[in-house]
DORO-687004 format. One record per atom (N, C-alpha, C, O): x, y, z; atom name; residue number from 1. Coordinates in Angstrom, 1 decimal. Atoms other than C-alpha are relative to their C-alpha. Layout:
N
R      x      y      z atome num
R      X      Y      Z    CA NUM
...
This chain:
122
R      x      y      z atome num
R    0.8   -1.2    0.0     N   1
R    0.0    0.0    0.0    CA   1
R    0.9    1.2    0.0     C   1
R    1.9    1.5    0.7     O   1
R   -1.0   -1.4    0.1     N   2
R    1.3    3.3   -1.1    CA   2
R   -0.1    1.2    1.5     C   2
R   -1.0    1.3    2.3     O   2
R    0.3   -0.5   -1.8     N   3
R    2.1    5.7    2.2    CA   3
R   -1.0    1.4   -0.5     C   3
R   -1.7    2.0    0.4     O   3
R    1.2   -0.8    0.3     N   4
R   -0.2    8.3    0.4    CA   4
R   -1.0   -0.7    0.9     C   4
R   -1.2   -0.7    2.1     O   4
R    1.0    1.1   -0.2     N   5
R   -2.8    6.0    0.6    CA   5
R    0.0   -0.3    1.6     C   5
R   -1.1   -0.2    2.2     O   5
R    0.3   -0.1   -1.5     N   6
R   -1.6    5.2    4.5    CA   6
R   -0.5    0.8    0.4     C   6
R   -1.4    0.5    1.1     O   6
R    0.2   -1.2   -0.6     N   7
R   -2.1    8.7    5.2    CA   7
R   -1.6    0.4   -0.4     C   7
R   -2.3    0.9    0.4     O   7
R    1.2   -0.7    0.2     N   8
R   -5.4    9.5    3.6    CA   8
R   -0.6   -1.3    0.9     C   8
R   -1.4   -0.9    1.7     O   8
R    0.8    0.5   -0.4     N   9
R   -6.6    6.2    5.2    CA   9
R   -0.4    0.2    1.7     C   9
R   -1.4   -0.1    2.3     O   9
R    0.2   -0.8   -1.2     N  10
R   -5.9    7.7    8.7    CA  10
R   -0.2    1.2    0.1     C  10
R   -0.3    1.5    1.3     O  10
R    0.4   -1.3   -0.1     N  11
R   -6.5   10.9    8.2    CA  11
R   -1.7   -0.3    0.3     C  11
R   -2.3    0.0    1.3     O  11
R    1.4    0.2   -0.3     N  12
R   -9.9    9.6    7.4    CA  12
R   -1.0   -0.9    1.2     C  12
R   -2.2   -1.1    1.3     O  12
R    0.6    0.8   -1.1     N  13
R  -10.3    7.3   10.5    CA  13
R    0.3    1.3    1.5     C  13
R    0.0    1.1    2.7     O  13
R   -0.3   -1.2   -1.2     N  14
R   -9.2   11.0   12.8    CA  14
R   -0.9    0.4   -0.9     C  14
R   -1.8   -0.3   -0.5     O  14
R    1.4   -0.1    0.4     N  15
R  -12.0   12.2   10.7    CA  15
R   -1.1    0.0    0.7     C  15
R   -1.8    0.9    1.2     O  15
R    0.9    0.9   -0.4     N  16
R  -14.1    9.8   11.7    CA  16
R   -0.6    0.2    1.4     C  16
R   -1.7    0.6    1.7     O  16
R    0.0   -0.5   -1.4     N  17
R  -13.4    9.9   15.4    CA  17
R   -0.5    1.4    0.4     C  17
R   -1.3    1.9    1.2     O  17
R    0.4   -1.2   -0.7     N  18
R  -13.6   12.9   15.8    CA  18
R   -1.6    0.9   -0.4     C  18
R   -2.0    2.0   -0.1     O  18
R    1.4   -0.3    0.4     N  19
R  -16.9   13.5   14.5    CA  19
R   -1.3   -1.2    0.9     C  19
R   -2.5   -1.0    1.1     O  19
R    0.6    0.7   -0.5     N  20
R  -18.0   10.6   16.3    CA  20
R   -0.1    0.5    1.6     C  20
R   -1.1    0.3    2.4     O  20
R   -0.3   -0.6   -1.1     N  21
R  -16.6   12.4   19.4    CA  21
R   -1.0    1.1    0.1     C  21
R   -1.5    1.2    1.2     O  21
R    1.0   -0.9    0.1     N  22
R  -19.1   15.4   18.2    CA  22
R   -1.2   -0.3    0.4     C  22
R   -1.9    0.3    1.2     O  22
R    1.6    0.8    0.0     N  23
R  -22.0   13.3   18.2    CA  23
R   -0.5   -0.5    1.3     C  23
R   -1.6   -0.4    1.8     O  23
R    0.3    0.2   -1.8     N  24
R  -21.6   12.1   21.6    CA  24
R   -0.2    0.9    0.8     C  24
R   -1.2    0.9    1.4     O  24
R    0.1   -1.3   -0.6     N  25
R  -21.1   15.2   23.1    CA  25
R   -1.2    0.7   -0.2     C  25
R   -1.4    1.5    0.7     O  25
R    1.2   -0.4    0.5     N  26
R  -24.4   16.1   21.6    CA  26
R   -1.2   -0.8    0.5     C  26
R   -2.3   -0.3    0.4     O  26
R    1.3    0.9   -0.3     N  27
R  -26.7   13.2   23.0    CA  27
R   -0.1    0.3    1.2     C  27
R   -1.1   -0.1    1.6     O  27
R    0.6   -0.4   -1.4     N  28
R  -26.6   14.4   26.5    CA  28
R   -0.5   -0.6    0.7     C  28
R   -1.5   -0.1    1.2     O  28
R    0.8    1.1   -0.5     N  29
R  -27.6   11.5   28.0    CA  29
R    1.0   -0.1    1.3     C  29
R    2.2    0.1    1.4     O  29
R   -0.3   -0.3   -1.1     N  30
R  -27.2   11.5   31.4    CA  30
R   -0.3   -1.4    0.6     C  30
R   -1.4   -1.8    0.3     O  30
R   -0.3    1.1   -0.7     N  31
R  -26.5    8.1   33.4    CA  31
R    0.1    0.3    1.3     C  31
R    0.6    1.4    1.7     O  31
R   -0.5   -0.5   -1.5     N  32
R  -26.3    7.9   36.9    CA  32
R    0.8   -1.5    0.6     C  32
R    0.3   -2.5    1.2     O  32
R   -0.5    1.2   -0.8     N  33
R  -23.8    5.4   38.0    CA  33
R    0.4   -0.2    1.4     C  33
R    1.0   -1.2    1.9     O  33
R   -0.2    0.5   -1.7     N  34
R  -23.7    6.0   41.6    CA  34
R   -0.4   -1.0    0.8     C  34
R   -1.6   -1.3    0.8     O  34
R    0.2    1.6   -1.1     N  35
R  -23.5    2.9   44.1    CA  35
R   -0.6    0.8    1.1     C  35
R    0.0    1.7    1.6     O  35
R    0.1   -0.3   -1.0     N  36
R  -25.7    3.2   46.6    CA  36
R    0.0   -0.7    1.3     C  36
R   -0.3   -0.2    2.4     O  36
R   -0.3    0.4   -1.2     N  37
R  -25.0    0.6   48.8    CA  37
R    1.3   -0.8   -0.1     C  37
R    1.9   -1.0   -1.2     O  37
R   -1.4    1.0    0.1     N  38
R  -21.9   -1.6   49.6    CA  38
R   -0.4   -1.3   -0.7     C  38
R    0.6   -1.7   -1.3     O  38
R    0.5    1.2    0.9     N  39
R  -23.5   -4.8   48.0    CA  39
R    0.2    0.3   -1.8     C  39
R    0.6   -0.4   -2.7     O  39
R    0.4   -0.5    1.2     N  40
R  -24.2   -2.6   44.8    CA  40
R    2.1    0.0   -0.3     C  40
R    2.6   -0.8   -1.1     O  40
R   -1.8    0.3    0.3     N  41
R  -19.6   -1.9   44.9    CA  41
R    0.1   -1.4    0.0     C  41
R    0.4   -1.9   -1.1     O  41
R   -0.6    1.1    0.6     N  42
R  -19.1   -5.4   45.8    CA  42
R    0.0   -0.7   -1.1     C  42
R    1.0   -1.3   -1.6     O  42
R    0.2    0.8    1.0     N  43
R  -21.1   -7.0   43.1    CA  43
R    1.0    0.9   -1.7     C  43
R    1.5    0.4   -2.6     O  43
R   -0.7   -1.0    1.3     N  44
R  -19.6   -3.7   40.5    CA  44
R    1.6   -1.2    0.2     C  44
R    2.1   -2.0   -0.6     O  44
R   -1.8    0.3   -0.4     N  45
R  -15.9   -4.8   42.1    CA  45
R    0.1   -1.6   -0.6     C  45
R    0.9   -1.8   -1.4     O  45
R   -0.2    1.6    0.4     N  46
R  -16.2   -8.9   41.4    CA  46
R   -0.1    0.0   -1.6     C  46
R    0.7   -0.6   -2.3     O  46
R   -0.1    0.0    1.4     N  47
R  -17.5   -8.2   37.9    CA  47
R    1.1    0.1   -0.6     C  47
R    1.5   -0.6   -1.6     O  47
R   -1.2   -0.4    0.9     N  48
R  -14.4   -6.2   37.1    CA  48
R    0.7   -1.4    0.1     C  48
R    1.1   -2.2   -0.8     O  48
R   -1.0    1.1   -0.2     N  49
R  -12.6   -8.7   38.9    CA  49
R   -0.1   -1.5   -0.8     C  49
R    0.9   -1.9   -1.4     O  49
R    0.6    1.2    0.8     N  50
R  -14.1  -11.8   37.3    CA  50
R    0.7    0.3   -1.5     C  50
R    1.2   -0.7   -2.1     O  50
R    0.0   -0.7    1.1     N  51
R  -13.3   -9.8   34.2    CA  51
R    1.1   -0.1   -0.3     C  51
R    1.5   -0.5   -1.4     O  51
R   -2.1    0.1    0.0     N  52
R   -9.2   -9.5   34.9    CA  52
R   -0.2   -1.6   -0.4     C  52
R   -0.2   -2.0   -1.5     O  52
R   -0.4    1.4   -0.1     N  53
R   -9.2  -13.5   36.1    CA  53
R   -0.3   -0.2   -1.5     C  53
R    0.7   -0.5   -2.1     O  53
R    0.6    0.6    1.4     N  54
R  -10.9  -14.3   32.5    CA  54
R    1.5    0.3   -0.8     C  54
R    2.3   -0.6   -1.1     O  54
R   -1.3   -0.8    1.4     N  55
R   -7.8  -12.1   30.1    CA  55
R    0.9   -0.8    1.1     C  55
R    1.8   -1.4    0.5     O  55
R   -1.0    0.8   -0.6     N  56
R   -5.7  -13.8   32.9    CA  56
R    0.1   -1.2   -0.5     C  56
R    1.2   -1.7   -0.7     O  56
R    0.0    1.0    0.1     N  57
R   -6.9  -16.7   32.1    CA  57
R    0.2   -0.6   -2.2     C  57
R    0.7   -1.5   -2.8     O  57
R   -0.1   -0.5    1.4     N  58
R   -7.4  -15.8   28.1    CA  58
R    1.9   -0.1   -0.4     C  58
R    2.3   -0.9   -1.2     O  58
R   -0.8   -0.4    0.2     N  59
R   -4.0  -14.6   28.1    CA  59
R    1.3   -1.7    0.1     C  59
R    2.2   -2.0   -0.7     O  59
R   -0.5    1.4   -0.2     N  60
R   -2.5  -18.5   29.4    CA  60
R   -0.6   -0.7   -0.8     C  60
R   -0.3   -1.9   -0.5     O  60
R    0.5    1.0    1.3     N  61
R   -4.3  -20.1   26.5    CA  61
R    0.4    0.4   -1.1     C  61
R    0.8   -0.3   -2.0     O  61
R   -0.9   -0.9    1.3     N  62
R   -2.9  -17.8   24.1    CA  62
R    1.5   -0.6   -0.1     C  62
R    2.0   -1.0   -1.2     O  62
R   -1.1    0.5   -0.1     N  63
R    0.2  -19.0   25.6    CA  63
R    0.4   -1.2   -0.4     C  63
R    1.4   -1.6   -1.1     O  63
R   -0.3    1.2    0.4     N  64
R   -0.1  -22.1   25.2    CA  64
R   -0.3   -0.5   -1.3     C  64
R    0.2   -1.5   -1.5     O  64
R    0.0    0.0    1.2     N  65
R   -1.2  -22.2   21.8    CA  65
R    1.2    0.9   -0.9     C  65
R    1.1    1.1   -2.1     O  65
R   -0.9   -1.0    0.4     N  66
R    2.1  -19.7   21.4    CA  66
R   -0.8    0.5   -1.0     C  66
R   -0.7    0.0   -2.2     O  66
R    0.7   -1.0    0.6     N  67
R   -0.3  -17.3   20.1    CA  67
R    0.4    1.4    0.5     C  67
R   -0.4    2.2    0.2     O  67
R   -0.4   -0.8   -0.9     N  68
R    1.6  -14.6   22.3    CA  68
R    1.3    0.4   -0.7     C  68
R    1.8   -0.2   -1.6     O  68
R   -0.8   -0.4    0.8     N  69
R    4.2  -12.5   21.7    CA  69
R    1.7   -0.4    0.6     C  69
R    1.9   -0.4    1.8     O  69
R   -1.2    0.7   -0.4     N  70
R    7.8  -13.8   22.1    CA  70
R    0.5    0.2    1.7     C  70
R    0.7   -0.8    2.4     O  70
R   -0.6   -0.7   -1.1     N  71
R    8.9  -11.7   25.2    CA  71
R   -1.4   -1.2    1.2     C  71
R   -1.0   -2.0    2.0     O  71
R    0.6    0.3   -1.3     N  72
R    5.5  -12.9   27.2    CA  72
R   -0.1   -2.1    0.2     C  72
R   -0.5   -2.6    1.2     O  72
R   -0.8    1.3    0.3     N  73
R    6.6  -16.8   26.0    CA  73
R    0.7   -0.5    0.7     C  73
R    0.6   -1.5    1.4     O  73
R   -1.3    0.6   -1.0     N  74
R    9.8  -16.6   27.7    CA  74
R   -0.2    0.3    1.4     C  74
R    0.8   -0.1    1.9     O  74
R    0.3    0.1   -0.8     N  75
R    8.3  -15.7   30.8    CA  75
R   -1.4   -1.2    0.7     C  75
R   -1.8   -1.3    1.9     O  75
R    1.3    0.6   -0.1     N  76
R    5.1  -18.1   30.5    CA  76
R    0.6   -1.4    0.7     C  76
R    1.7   -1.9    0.3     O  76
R    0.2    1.1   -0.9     N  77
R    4.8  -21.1   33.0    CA  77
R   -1.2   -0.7   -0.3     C  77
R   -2.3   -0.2    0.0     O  77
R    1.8    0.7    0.3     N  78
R    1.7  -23.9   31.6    CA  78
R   -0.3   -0.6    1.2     C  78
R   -1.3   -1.3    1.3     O  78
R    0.8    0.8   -1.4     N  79
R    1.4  -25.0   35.2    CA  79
R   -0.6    1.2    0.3     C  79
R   -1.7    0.8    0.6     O  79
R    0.9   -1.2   -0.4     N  80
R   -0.2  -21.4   36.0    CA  80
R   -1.3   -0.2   -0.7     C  80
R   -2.2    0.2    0.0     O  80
R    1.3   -0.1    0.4     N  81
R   -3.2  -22.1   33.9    CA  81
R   -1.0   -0.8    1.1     C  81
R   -2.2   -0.7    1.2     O  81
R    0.8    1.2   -1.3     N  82
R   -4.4  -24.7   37.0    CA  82
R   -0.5    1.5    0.9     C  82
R   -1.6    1.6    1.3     O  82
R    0.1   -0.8   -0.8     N  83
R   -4.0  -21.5   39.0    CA  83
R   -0.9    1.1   -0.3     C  83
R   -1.6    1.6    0.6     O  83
R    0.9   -0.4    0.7     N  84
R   -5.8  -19.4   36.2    CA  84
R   -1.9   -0.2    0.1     C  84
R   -2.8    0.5    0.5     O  84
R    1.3    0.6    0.1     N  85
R   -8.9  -21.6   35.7    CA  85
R   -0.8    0.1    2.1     C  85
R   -1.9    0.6    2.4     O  85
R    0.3   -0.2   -1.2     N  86
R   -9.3  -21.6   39.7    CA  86
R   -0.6    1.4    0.4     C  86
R   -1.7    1.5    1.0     O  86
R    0.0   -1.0   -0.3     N  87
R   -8.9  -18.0   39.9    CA  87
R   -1.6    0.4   -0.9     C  87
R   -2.3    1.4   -0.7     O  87
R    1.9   -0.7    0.8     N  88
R  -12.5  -17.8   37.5    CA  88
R   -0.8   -0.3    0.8     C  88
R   -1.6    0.5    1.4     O  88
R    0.6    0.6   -1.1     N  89
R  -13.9  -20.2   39.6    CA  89
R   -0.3    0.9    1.0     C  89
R   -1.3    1.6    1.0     O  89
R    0.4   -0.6   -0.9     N  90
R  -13.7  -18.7   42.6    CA  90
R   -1.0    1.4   -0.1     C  90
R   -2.1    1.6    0.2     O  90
R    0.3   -1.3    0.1     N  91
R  -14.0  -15.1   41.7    CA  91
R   -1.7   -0.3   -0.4     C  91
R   -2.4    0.0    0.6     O  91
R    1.2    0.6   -0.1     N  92
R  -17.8  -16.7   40.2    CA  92
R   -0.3    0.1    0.8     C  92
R   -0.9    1.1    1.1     O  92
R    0.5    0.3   -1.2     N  93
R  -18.5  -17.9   43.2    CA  93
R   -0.2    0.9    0.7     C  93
R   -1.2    1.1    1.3     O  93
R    0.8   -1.6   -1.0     N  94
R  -18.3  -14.8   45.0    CA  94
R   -0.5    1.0   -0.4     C  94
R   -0.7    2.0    0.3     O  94
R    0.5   -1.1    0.4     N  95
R  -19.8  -12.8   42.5    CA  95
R   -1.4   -0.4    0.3     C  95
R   -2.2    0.2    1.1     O  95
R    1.4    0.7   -0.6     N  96
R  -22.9  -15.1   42.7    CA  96
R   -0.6    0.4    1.4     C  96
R   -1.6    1.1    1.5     O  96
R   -0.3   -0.2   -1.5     N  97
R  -22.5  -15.0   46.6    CA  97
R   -0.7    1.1   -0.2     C  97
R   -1.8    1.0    0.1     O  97
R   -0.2   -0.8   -0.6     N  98
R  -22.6  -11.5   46.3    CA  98
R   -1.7    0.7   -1.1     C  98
R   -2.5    1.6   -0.9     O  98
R    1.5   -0.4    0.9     N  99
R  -25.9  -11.2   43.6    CA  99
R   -0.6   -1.0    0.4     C  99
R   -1.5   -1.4   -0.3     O  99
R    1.2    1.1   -0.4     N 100
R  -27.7  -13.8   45.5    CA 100
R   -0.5   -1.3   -0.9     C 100
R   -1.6   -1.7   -1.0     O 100
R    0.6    1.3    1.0     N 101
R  -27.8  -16.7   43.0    CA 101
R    1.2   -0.7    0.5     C 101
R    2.4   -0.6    0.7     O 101
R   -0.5    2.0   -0.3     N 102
R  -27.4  -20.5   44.0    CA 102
R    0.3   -0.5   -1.1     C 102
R   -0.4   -1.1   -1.9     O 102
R   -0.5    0.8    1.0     N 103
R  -25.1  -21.7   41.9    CA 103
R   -0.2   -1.5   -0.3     C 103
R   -0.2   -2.0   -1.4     O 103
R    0.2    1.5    0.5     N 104
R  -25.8  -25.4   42.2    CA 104
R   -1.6    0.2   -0.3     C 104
R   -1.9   -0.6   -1.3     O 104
R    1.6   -0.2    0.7     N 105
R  -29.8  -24.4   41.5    CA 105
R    1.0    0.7   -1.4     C 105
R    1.8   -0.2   -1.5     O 105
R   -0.2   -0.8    1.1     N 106
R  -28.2  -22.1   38.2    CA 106
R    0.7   -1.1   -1.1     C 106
R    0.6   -1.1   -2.3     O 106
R   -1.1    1.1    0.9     N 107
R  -25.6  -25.2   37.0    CA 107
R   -1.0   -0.9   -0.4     C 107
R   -1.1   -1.3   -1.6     O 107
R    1.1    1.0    0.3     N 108
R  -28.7  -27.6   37.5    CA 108
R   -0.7    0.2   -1.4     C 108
R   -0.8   -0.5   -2.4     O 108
R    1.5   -0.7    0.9     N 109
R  -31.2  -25.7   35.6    CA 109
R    0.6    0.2   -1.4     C 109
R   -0.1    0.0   -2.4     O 109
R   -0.2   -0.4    1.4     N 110
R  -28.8  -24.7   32.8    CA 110
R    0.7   -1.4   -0.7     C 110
R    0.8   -1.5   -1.9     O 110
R    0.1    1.3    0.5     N 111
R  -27.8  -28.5   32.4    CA 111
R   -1.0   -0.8    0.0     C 111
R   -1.2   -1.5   -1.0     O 111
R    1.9    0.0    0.6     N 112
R  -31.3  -29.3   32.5    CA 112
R   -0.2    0.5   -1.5     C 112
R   -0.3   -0.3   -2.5     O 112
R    0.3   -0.4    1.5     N 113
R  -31.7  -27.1   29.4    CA 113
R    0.8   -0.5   -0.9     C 113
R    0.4   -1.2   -1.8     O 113
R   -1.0    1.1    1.1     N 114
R  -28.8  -28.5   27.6    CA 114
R   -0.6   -1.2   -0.1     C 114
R   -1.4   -1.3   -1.1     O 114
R    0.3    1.2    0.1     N 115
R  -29.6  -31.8   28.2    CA 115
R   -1.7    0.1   -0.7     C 115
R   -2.2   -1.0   -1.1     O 115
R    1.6    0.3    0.7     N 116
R  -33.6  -31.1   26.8    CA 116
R    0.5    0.4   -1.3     C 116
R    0.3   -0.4   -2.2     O 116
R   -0.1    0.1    1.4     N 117
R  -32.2  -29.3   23.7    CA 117
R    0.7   -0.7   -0.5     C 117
R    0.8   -0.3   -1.7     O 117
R   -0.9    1.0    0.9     N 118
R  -29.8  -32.2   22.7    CA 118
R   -0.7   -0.7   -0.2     C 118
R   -0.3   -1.4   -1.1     O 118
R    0.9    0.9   -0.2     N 119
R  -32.8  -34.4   23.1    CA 119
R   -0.7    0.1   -1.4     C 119
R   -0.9   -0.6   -2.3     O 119
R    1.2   -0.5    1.3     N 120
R  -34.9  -32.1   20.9    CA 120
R    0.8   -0.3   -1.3     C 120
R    0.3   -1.0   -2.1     O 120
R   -1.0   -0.1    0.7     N 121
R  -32.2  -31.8   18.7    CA 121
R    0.5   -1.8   -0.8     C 121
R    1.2   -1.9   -1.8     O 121
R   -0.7    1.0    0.7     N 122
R  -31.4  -35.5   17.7    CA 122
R   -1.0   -0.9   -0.7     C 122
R   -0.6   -1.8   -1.4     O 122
């Protein structure tokens, strides 16, 4: 690709943005994300957290498929993925905990449904 051509095709993506930046600024839409109780943080806080463990855990499958980039390779350990997969686990479990859902009623019910639409299904 000629670097003309680079340049007009980012010019036109700062363009873009920045008109898209206009547009927002213009909808005025007003959110209110204030927490108002400590249940309302914890459950915010585990989501994030749930959310790291996952690209944590993302990030050690990458690895191991050397899908990663050289540097994070030569530091990568495949016994940490045991530590990984745990780390979702739990973090779940106290997110549940903390949104009031019974995980063994939620695992049941949604292998219940599996198991009817494979039924339906064959």
């Amino acid at each position: 690709m000629p670097i003309s051509t680079i340049k007009t095709v980012c010019y036109n993506i700062f363009v873009d943005i920045r008109e898209i930046e206009n547009r927002v600024k213009k909808l005025k839409t007003k959110v209110d994300y204030t927490l108002s109780t400590p249940r309302e943080k914890e459950i915010l806080t585990l989501t994030v957290k749930l959310n790291e463990e996952v690209g944590e855990l993302c990030n050690d499958i990458l690895s191991i498929l050397r899908l990663q980039r050289k540097a994070k390779l030569a530091h990568f350990d495949k016994r940490n993925i045991y530590q990984e997969f745990a780390d979702v686990l739990l973090t779940l479990i106290q997110l549940a905990a903390a949104a009031n859902v019974d995980m063994d009623r939620a695992v049941r019910d949604k292998l219940k449904t599996i198991s009817e639409r494979i039924e339906k299904e064959k």
